[in-house]
C-alpha positions as CSV (number, residue, x, y, z in Angstrom):
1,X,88.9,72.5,103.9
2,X,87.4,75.9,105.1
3,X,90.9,77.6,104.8
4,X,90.8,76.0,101.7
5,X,87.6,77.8,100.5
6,X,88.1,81.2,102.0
7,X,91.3,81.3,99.8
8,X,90.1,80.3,96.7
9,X,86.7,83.2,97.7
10,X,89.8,85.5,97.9
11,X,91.2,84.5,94.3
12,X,87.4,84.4,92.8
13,X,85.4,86.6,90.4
14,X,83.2,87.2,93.7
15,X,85.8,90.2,94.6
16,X,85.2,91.9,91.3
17,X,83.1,95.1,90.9
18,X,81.2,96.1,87.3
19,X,79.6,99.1,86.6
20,X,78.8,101.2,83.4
21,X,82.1,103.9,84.6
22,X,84.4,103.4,87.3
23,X,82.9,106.9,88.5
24,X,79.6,105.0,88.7
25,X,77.9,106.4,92.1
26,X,76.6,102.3,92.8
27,X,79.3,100.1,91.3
28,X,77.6,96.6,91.4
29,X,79.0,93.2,92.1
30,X,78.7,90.3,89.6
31,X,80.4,86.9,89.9
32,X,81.9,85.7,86.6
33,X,82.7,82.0,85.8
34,X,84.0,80.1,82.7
35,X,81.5,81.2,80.5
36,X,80.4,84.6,81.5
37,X,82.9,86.5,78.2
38,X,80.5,86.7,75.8
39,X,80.9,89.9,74.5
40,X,83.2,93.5,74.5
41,X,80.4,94.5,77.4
42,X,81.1,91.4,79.3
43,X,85.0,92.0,79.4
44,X,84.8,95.6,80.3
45,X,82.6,95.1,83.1
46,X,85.5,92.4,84.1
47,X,88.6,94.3,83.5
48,X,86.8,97.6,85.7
49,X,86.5,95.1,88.4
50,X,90.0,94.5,88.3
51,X,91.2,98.6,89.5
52,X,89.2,97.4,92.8
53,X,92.2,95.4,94.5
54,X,94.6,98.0,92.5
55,X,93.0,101.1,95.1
56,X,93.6,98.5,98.2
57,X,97.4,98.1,96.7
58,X,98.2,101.8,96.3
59,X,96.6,102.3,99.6
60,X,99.3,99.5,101.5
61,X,102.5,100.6,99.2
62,X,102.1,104.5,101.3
63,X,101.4,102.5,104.4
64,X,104.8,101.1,104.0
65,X,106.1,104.6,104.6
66,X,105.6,103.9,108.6
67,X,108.8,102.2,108.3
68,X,110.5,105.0,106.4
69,X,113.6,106.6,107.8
70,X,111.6,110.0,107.5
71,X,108.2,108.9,109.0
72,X,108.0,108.7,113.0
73,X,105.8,106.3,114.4
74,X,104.3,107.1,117.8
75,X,103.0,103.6,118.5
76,X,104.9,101.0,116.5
77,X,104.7,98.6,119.0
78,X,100.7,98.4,118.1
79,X,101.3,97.6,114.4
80,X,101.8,94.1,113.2
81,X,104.8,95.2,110.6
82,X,107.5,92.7,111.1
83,X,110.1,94.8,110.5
84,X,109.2,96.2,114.4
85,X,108.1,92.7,116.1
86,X,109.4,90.3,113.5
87,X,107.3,87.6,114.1
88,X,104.4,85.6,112.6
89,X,100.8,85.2,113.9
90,X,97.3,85.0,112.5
91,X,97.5,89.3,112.8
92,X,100.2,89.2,109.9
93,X,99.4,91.7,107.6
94,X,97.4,89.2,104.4
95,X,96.0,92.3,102.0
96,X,99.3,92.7,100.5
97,X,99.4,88.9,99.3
98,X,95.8,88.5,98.6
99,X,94.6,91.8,97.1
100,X,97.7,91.4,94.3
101,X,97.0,87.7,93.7
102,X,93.4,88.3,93.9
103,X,93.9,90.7,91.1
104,X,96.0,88.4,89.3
105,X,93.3,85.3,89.1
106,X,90.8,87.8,87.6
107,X,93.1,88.7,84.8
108,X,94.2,85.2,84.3
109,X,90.2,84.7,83.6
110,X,89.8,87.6,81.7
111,X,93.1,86.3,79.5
112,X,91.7,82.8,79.3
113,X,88.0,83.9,78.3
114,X,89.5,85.9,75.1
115,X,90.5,82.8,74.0
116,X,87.0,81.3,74.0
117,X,85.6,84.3,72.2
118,X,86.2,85.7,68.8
119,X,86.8,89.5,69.1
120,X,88.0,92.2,66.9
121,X,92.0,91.6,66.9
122,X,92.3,95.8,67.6
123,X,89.7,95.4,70.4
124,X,91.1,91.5,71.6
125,X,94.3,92.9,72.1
126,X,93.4,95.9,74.1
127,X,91.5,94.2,76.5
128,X,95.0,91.4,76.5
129,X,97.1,94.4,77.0
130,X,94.6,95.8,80.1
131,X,94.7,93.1,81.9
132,X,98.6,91.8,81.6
133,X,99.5,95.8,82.7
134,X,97.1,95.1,85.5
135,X,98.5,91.6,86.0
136,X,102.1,93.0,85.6
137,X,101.5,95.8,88.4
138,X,100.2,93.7,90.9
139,X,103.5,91.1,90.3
140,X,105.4,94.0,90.7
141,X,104.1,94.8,94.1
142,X,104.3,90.9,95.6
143,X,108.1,90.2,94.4
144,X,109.3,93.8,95.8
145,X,107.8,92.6,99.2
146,X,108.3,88.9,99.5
147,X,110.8,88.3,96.7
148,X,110.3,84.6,95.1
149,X,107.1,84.1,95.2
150,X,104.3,81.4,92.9
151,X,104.2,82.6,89.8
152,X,100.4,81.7,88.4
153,X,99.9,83.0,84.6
154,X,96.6,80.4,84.4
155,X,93.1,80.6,86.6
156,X,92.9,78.7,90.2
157,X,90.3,76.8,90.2
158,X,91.5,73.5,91.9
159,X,93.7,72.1,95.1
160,X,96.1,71.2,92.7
161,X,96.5,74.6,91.1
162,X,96.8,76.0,94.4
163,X,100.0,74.1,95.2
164,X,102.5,75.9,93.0
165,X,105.9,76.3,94.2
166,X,107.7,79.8,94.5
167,X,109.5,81.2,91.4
168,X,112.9,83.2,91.2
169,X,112.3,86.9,91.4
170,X,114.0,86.9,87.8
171,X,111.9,84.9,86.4
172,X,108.8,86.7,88.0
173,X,110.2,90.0,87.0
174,X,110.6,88.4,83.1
175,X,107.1,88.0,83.2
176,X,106.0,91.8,84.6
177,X,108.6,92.9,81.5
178,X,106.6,90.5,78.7
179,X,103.4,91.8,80.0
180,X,104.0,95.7,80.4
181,X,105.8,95.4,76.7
182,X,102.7,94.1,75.4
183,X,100.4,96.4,77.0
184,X,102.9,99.3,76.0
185,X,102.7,98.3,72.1
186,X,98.5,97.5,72.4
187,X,97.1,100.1,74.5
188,X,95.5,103.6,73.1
189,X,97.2,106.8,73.9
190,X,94.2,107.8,75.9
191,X,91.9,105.1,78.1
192,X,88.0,104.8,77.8
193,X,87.9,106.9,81.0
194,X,90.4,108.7,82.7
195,X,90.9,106.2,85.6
196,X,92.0,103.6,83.5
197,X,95.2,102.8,82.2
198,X,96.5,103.6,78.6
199,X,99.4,103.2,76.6
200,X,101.8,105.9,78.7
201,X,101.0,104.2,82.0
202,X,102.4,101.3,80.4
203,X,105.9,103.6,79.5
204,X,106.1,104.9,83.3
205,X,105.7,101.2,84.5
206,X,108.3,100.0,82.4
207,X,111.0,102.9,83.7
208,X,109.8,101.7,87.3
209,X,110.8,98.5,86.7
210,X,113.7,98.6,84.8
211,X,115.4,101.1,87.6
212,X,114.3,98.4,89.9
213,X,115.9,95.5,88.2
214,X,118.8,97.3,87.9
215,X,119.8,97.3,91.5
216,X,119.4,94.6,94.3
217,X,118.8,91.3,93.8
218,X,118.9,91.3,89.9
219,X,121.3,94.2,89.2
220,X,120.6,94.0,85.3
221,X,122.5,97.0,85.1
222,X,121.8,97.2,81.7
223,X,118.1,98.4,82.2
224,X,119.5,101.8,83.5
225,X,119.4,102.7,79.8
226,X,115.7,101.4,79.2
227,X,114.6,103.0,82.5
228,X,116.0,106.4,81.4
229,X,114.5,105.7,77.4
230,X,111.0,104.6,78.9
231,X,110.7,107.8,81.3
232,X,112.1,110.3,78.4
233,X,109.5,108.5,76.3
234,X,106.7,109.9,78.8
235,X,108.6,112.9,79.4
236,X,108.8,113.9,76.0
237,X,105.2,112.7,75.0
238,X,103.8,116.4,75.1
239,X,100.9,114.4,77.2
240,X,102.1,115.6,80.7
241,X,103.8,118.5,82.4
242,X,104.9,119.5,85.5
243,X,102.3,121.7,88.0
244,X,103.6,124.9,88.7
245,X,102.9,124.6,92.7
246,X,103.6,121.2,93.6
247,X,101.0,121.4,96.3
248,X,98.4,121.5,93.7
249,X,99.3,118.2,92.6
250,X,97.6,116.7,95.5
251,X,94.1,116.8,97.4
252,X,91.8,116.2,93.9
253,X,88.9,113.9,93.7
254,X,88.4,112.2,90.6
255,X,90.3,114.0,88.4
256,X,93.8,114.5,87.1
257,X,96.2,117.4,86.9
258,X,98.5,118.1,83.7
259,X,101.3,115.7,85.8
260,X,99.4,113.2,86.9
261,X,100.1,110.0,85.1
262,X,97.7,107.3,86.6
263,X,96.1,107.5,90.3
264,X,93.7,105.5,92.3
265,X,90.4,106.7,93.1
266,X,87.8,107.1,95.7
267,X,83.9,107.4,96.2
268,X,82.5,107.7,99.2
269,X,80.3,105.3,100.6
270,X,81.4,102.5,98.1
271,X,85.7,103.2,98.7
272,X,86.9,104.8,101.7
273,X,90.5,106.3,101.5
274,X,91.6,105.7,104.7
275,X,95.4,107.4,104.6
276,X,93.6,110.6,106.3
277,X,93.1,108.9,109.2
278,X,96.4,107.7,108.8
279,X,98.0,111.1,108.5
280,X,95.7,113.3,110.7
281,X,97.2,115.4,113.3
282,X,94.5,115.3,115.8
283,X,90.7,113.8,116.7
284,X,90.0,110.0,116.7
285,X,92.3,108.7,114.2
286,X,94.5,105.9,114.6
287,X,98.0,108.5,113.2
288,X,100.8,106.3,112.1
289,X,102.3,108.3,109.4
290,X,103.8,111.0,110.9
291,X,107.4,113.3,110.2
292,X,110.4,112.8,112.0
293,X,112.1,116.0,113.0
294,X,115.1,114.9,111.5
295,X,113.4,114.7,108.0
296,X,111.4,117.6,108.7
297,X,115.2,119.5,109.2
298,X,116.8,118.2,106.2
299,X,115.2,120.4,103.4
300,X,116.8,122.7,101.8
301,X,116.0,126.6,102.6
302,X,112.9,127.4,100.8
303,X,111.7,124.4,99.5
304,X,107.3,124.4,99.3
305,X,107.3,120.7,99.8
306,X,108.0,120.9,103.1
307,X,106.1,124.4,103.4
308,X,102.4,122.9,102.1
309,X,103.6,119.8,103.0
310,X,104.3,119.1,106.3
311,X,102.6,121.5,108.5
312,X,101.5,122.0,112.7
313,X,98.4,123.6,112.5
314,X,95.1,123.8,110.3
315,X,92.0,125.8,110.1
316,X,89.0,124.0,110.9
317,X,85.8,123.2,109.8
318,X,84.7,126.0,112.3
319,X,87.1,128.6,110.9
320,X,89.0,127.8,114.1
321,X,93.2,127.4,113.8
322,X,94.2,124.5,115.6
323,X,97.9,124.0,116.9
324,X,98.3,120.4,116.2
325,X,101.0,117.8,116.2
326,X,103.3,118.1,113.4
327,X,101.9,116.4,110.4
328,X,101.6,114.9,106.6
329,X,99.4,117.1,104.6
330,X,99.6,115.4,101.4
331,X,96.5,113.0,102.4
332,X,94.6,114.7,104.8
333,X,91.7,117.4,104.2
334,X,91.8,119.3,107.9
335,X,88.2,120.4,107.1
336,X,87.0,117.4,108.8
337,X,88.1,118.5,112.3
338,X,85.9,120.0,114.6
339,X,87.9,120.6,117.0
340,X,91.8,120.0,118.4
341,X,90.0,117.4,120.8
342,X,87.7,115.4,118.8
343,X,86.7,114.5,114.9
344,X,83.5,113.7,113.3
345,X,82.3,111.2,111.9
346,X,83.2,112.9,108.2
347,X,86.9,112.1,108.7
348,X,86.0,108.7,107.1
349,X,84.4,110.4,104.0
350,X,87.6,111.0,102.3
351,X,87.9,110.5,98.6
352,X,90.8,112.5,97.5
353,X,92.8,110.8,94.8
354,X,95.8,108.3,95.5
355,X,98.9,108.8,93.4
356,X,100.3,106.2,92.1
357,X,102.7,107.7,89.1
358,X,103.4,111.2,88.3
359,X,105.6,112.9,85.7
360,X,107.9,114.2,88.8
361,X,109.3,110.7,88.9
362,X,109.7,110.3,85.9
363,X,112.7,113.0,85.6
364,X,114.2,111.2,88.4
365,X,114.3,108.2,87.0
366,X,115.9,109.8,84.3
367,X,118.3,111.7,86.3
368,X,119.1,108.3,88.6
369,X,119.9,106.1,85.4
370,X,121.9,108.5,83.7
371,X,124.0,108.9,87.0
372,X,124.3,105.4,86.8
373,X,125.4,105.2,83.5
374,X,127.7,107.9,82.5
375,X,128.2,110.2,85.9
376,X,126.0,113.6,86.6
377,X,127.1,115.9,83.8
378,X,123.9,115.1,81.8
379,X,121.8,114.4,85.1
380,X,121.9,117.0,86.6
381,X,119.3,119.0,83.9
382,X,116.3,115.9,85.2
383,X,116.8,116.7,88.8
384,X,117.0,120.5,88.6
385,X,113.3,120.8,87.0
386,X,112.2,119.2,90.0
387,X,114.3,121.6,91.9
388,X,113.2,124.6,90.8
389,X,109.6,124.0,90.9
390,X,110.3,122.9,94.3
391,X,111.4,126.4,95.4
392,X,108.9,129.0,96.9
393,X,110.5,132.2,95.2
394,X,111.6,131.4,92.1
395,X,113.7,134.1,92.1
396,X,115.9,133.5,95.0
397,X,118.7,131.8,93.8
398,X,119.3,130.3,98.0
399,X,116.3,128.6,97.5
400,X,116.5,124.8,96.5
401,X,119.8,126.3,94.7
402,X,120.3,123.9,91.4
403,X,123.0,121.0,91.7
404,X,126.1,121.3,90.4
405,X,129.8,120.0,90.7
406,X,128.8,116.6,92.5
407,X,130.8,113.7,92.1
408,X,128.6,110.2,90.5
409,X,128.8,109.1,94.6
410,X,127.5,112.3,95.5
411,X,125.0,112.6,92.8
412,X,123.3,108.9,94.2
413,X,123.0,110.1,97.1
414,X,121.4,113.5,96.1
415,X,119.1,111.9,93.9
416,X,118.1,109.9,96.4
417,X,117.4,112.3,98.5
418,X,115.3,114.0,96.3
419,X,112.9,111.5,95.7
420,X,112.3,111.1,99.5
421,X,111.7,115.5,99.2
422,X,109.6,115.1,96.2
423,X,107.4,111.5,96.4
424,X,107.3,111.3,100.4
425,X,104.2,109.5,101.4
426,X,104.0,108.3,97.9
427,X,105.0,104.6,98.6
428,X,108.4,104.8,97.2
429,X,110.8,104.5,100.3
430,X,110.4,101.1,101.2
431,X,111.3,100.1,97.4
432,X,113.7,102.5,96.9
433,X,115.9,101.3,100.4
434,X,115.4,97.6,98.7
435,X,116.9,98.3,95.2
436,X,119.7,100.6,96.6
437,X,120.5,98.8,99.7
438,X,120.2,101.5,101.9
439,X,118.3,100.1,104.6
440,X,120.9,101.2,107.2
441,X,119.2,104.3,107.4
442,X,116.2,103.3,109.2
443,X,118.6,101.8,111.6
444,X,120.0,105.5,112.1
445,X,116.6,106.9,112.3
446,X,115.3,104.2,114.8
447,X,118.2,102.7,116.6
448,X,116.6,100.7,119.6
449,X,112.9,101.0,118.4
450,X,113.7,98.3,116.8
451,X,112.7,94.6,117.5
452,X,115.6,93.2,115.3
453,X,118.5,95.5,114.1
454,X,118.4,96.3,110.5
455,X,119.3,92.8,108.4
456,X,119.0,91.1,105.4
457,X,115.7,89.7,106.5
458,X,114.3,93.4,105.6
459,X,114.6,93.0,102.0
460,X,111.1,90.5,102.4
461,X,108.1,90.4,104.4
462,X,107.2,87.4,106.3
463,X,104.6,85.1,104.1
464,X,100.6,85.6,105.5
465,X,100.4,82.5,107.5
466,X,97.0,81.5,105.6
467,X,99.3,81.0,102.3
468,X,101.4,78.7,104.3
469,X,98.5,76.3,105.3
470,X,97.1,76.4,102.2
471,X,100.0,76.4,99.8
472,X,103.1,74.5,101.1
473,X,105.6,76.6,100.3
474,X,108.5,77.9,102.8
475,X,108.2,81.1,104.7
476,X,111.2,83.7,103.8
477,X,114.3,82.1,105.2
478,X,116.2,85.0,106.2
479,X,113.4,86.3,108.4
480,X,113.3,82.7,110.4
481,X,117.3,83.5,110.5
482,X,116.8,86.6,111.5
483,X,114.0,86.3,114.3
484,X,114.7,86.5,117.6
């Protein structure tokens, strides 16, 4: 019965946060119940509250990256990823189930409330479309890591709604597709603040997803056309553009660039962004996302992604330079560091932003499902933008050269390539070696490292054990036939 409790106090209104922006210096917690919606006020407080497990999910898709075929991981043995021990214990990894299902009972509230109230139909239906995008993106992130998984479009609020059996991936993803659609045609071009999500977040989602369904498991290979239309949609908005230095695109704090299309953000002391200690080179943090040397090599001649980003040695706080281990810079701010030796407490208070889509993938999308499609003669003008921003003199034509003359196999791999150089520490590999089946090169990259060679067991993670107890449902079966 207590198990039973602490999972329903995971799924409640509890977890929510209101406040009158969600730059608010003291968000404040409310609990909601059946007949908190009243009015607008009272569903905008709710739907801010639901961006707080959205943060926590953008935060676990980078940490994903430790198990990357470019990200080296100097003590894997120490993290609880089953794709290095390949086991279950109380120590499993739960965020990733119960932030997006957490998430997902608070819209289902929010959904059911508007039903109770009579709203404006303009202002009914944007505050419908909010929440299902919301809803939508946290269903995206449970069926790309467990695959079929309960599918709950109503409120828990009982034992019996918490036994619900897994749904297929297809019919998970059919919902994800009705709700971004509906978001897409009800949301306004522009949100009522700029961390919130509007009508072109809604566009980007929908490319994500349809590349996605188009490879493994579903292989609707039809939605390579709707991935490309959905991303030339945002493309060709006149809302976004490319930043001329792509290491500008990074290290902000609450605030966008002209290519950022919807990020997380931070406030310290309420949020704490804790990829810096994640990434830092040096001092007391707990580094797991760190560059191979193998990734580090494969760039092409001048390329300033691997320039600003992946760097050996800072300037610190003291206007000291610091030799340091080689390093991630997109989520670090070295200004913390004292010293090569120790950090201060100050490495906690990081708030940069967290991307979480950006134009930049956008044209790769494009460039991917038009490859797909029809071959690279009309590809190759998506991936070449990216290219040639890429390059650190423009006018060197050896630098980050365009492509050219590749065959349709050739061109898959290329592009594929380029969205590790581009989105790296973006929480995209892990997805991306699912929907391409490309798994095989973390085996390269790791070889005996490995608890379990490289399997089909990899295309899940193993269920939290606290969903098994309370929900009888069956823990992924090709990770018990893969175990050791």
């Amino acid at each position: 019965m207590r198990k039973l409790i602490l999972y329903l106090s995971l799924l409640a209104l509890i977890s929510l946060l209101g406040c009158e922006d969600l730059l608010d210096e003291n968000p404040k917690t409310f609990i909601s119940s059946v007949n908190f919606y009243k009015s607008v006020s009272d569903f905008e407080a709710a739907l801010k509250g639901l961006y707080v497990p959205v943060r926590n999910m953008a935060l676990s898709s980078v940490q994903l990256e430790v198990i990357a075929s470019y990200s080296d991981r100097p003590e894997q043995a120490g993290e609880p990823l089953e794709i290095w021990r390949n086991n279950l214990s109380t120590n499993t990894p739960g965020g990733d189930w119960t932030n997006p299902y957490s998430l997902i009972n608070n819209a289902n509230l929010i959904l059911e409330g508007l039903n109770k109230v009579h709203l404006d139909a303009v202002i009914e239906n944007k505050i419908e479309a909010e929440a299902k995008l919301l809803r939508a993106f946290a269903y995206f992130s449970l069926v790309q890591q467990f695959g079929d998984i309960p599918l709950r479009d109503r409120p828990v609020r009982s034992i019996t709604e918490i036994q619900c059996p897994k749904s297929s991936q297809s019919d998970v993803y059919d919902l994800i597709l009705s709700d971004l659609n509906f978001a897409e045609s009800n949301l306004p071009e522009v949100g009522p603040d700029v961390a919130r999500v509007n009508k072109f977040v809604a566009k980007a989602l929908l490319a994500r997803v349809y590349l996605t369904t188009a490879g493994f498991p579903l292989h609707r290979t039809e939605n390579y056309a709707l991935a490309k239309t959905k991303a030339l949609e945002v493309i060709n908005s006149g809302k976004y553009a490319l930043v001329s230095d792509y290491g500008d695109v990074f290290h902000k704090t609450r605030t966008y660039t002209s290519e950022s299309i919807w990020e997380a953000f931070w406030q310290v002391p309420f949020t704490i962004n804790n990829l810096h200690l994640r990434s830092a080179p040096t001092g007391s943090s707990s580094a797991t996302l760190l560059p191979t040397n193998a990734f580090e090599a494969s760039f092409p001649v001048g390329d300033r992604r691997k320039e600003w980003g992946i760097r050996n040695g800072y300037i610190n706080a003291k206007g000291h330079t610091i030799v340091a281990r080689t390093y991630f810079n997109k989520h670090i701010n070295p200004q913390f560091f004292e010293d090569e030796l120790t950090a201060g407490a100050a490495e906690q208070a990081y708030e940069y932003n967290t991307p979480i889509i950006r134009l930049a993938e956008m044209y790769l999308i494009a460039a991917e499902a038009e490859n797909e499609m029809n071959g690279p003669e009309n590809a190759y003008q998506y991936i070449n933008i990216i290219r040639e921003r890429a390059r650190i003199n423009k006018s060197d034509p050896t630098h980050v050269p365009d492509l050219s003359g590749l065959s349709k196999e050739q061109f898959r791999s290329a592009v594929l390539m380029e969205r590790e150089w581009e989105l790296y520490m973006e929480g995209h590999a892990w997805f991306d070696m699912k929907r391409t089946q490309t798994f095989d090169k973390i085996q390269s990259a790791r070889g005996s490292d490995l608890a379990v060679p490289i399997g089909p067991y990899n295309n899940t993670f193993l269920i939290p054990l606290s969903e098994l107890l309370n929900n009888k449902i069956e823990q992924n079966p090709l990770y018990i036939s893969g175990a050791k």
